[in-house]
C-alpha positions, 0 to 999 in steps of 0.5 A, a space after each residue: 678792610 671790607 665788612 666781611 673781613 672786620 667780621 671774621 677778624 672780630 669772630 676769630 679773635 682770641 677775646 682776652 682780658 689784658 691786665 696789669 698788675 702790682 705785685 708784692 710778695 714772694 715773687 722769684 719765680 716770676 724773674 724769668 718771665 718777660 712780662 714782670 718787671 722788678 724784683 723777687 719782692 715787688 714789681 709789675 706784671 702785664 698779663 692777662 685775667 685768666 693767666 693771672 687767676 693760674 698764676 696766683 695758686 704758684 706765688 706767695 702774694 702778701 698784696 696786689 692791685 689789677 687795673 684793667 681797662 677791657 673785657 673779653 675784648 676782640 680788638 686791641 689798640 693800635 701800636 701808635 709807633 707805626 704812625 707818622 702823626 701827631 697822637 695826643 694822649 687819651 685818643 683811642 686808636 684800634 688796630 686795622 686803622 691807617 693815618 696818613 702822614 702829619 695828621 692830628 689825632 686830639 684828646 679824646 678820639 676814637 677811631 673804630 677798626 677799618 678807619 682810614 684817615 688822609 695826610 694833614 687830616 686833623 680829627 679833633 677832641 673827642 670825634 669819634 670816626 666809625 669803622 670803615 670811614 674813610 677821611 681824605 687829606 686836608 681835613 678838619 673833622 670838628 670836636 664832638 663830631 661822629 662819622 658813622 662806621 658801617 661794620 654790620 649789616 655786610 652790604 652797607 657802604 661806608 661815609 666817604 669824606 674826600 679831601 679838603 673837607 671841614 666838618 663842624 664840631 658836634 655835626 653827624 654824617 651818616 652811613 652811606 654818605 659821601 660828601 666830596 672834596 672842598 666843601 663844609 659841614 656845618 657845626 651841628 648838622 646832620 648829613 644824610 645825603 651826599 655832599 656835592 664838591 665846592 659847598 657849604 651844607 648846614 641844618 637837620 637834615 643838611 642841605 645846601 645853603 651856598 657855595 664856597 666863596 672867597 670869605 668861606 675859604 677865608 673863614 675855614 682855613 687851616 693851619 699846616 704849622 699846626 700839622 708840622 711834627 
């Protein structure tokens, strides 16, 4: 998806508050609805906020309790039986994203609407991939890293990480960046410029500090069992 489109999807979208609830009470009428789940005296209904505000003037509710985890929301999350991954509890996938097959999505991360993320890719606990980056196969992207997502303003470009690429935990790359197949980010660094093929950037702002040798590879190697589903 394109900037453009992310924007009509977002304006257009019905924002809704999805709920669920704990209900005990009179409850008979609520049997026919494929949303509630239980009995005519106690069970769990997935709605939403406005719904159940209507709802509750029709049944006799002796007590209930909502847990709610969004509002007003535009996007909701992907259905994560579409992918063909390994998707760990706690990462938060929004709908529009692809994962390619046997990537590693861990604890904690976030991929934002238009992410597209390569076979074999490992994103790591609590990363967070913005919208409209694209990550190639092959990848490491550390723990507590951020790729910057371009949604608004329209013209900008979005980061481009080809294949091969480890990038270090805590580092930032920024909008626009393209960093090329075969190379390292640093832990730490801030990427503001492109990444050529085949080196090594660290610091703030990145540069290059040498290219890719044998104990570098050595060094950065990854674990295909680890991406065996």
């Amino acid at each position: 998806m394109n900037s453009q489109e992310i924007i009509n999807y977002i304006t257009t979208s019905k924002k809704e508050t999805p709920i669920k609830v704990y209900l005990k009470g009179s409850l008979k009428i609520l049997l026919n609805n494929d949303n509630f789940f239980g009995n005519e005296y106690f069970g769990t209904l997935f709605c939403t906020l406005k719904e159940f505000e209507l709802l509750k003037s029709k049944i006799i509710i002796k007590n209930y309790k909502i847990e709610i985890d969004r509002r007003n929301s535009a996007i909701p999350l992907s259905n994560l039986e579409k992918f063909n991954a390994r998707i760990e509890p706690g990462a938060l996938i929004r709908e529009k994203v692809e994962i390619g097959d046997n990537a590693v999505i861990m604890m904690g991360a976030v991929l934002n609407i238009g992410a597209k993320i390569g076979k074999k890719t490992m994103i790591d606990m609590n990363a967070v991939i913005g919208g409209r980056a694209i990550i190639g196969e092959n990848c490491h992207i550390g723990a507590g890293a951020v790729i910057a997502g371009v949604i608004e303003p329209p013209s900008a470009k979005p980061v481009i990480i080809g294949n091969n690429v480890l990038v270090g935990a805590n580092a930032v790359v920024l909008e626009g960046v393209e960093i090329e197949d075969d190379t390292v980010v640093a832990a730490g660094a801030i990427v503001t410029t492109n990444v050529k093929k085949g080196t090594v950037v660290a610091g703030s702002p990145a540069r290059v500090i040498k290219k890719i040798d044998e104990t570098t590879k050595e060094k950065t190697k990854l674990i295909d069992d680890l991406r065996k589903l």
